[in-house]
N, C-alpha and C positions, 0 to 999 in steps of 0.2 A: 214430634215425629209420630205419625199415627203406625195403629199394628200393619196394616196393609204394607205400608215402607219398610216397616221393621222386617217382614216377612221378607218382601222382594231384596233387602240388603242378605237375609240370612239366606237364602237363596240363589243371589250374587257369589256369595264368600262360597257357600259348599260348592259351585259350578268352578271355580277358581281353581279350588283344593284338588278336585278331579282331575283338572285341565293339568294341573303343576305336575302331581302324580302320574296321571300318564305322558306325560313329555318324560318327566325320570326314567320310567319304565324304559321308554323307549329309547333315552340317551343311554341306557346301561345294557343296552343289546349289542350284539357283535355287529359290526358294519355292514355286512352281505345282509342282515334280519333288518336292521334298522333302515337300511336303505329299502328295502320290499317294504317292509311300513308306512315309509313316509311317502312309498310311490304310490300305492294305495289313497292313502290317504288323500294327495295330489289330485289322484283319480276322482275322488269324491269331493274337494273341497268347490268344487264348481258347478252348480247348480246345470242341469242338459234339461234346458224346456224349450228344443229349437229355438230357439230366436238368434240372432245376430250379437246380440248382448243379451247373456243369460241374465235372467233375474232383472233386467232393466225396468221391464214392464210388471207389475207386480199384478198374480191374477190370485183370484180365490181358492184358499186353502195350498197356499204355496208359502206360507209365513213357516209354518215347519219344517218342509226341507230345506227352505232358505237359512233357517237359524242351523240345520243340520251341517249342511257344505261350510257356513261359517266358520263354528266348532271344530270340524275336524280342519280348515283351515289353520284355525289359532292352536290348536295343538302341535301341528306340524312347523307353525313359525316360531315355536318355542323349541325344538329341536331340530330343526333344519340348519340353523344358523351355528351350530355348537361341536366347534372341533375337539377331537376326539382327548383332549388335556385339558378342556375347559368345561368338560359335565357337570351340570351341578349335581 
Protein backbone atom coordinates (compact mmCIF):
# COMPACT_ATOMS: atom_id res chain seq x y z
CA UNK A 1 0.00 0.00 0.00
CA UNK A 2 1.71 3.24 -0.97
CA UNK A 3 1.30 6.63 1.44
CA UNK A 4 -0.84 8.14 -1.18
CA UNK A 5 -3.63 5.13 -0.51
CA UNK A 6 -2.86 5.32 2.93
CA UNK A 7 -3.76 8.93 3.15
CA UNK A 8 -6.97 8.66 0.68
CA UNK A 9 -8.17 5.44 3.16
CA UNK A 10 -7.38 7.94 6.29
CA UNK A 11 -9.35 10.41 4.52
CA UNK A 12 -12.19 7.97 3.56
CA UNK A 13 -12.60 6.91 7.42
CA UNK A 14 -12.49 10.72 9.00
CA UNK A 15 -15.31 11.68 6.02
CA UNK A 16 -17.27 8.49 7.47
CA UNK A 17 -16.90 9.52 11.04
CA UNK A 18 -18.40 13.01 10.09
CA UNK A 19 -21.17 11.62 7.92
CA UNK A 20 -22.15 9.02 11.07
CA UNK A 21 -21.92 11.90 13.65
CA UNK A 22 -23.87 14.18 11.85
CA UNK A 23 -26.78 11.73 11.01
CA UNK A 24 -26.57 11.23 15.10
CA UNK A 25 -26.87 14.61 15.55
CA UNK A 26 -29.69 14.94 13.50
CA UNK A 27 -31.47 11.57 14.48
CA UNK A 28 -31.30 12.92 18.10
CA UNK A 29 -33.28 16.24 17.09
CA UNK A 30 -37.07 16.53 17.84
CA UNK A 31 -39.04 15.78 14.65
CA UNK A 32 -40.40 19.35 13.58
CA UNK A 33 -35.91 20.26 13.69
CA UNK A 34 -35.07 17.09 12.03
CA UNK A 35 -37.49 17.13 9.48
CA UNK A 36 -36.37 21.16 8.47
CA UNK A 37 -32.94 19.29 8.30
CA UNK A 38 -33.35 16.83 6.08
CA UNK A 39 -35.64 19.17 3.95
CA UNK A 40 -32.83 21.25 3.43
CA UNK A 41 -30.79 18.97 2.99
CA UNK A 42 -33.08 17.51 0.16
CA UNK A 43 -32.92 20.82 -1.14
CA UNK A 44 -29.27 20.60 -1.58
CA UNK A 45 -28.53 17.14 -2.26
CA UNK A 46 -29.22 17.69 -6.07
CA UNK A 47 -26.96 19.50 -8.03
CA UNK A 48 -29.31 22.77 -10.24
CA UNK A 49 -26.99 23.23 -13.38
CA UNK A 50 -30.25 23.56 -15.66
CA UNK A 51 -30.08 20.71 -17.41
CA UNK A 52 -32.82 18.07 -17.70
CA UNK A 53 -30.57 15.61 -15.73
CA UNK A 54 -28.61 17.50 -13.41
CA UNK A 55 -25.04 16.45 -13.12
CA UNK A 56 -25.50 14.11 -16.27
CA UNK A 57 -23.24 16.10 -18.22
CA UNK A 58 -20.09 16.75 -16.23
CA UNK A 59 -18.69 20.19 -17.07
CA UNK A 60 -15.48 21.90 -15.56
CA UNK A 61 -15.09 22.78 -12.08
CA UNK A 62 -18.43 21.16 -11.20
CA UNK A 63 -16.52 17.97 -9.43
CA UNK A 64 -17.07 19.92 -5.99
CA UNK A 65 -20.45 20.77 -5.95
CA UNK A 66 -21.09 17.50 -7.36
CA UNK A 67 -19.21 15.71 -4.44
CA UNK A 68 -21.13 18.40 -2.22
CA UNK A 69 -25.03 17.60 -3.18
CA UNK A 70 -23.59 13.82 -2.91
CA UNK A 71 -22.63 14.19 0.87
CA UNK A 72 -25.29 16.09 2.05
CA UNK A 73 -27.41 13.39 0.12
CA UNK A 74 -25.64 10.42 2.01
CA UNK A 75 -26.12 12.09 5.20
CA UNK A 76 -29.73 12.44 4.81
CA UNK A 77 -30.14 8.64 3.74
CA UNK A 78 -28.59 7.79 6.92
CA UNK A 79 -31.33 9.54 8.74
CA UNK A 80 -34.24 9.61 6.57
CA UNK A 81 -34.84 6.15 6.90
CA UNK A 82 -34.69 5.89 10.82
CA UNK A 83 -37.92 5.85 12.88
CA UNK A 84 -38.09 7.47 15.74
CA UNK A 85 -37.28 3.90 18.18
CA UNK A 86 -34.57 2.84 15.94
CA UNK A 87 -31.95 5.86 16.31
CA UNK A 88 -28.76 4.91 16.53
Amino acid sequence: MTLASEQLDQIEGRLMAHRRLLAQMLAAMPDTQRRQMLDWLDARSVMRDGQEDPGAVPTDGMAEAMAVADEYRAIADLVAPLPDAARP
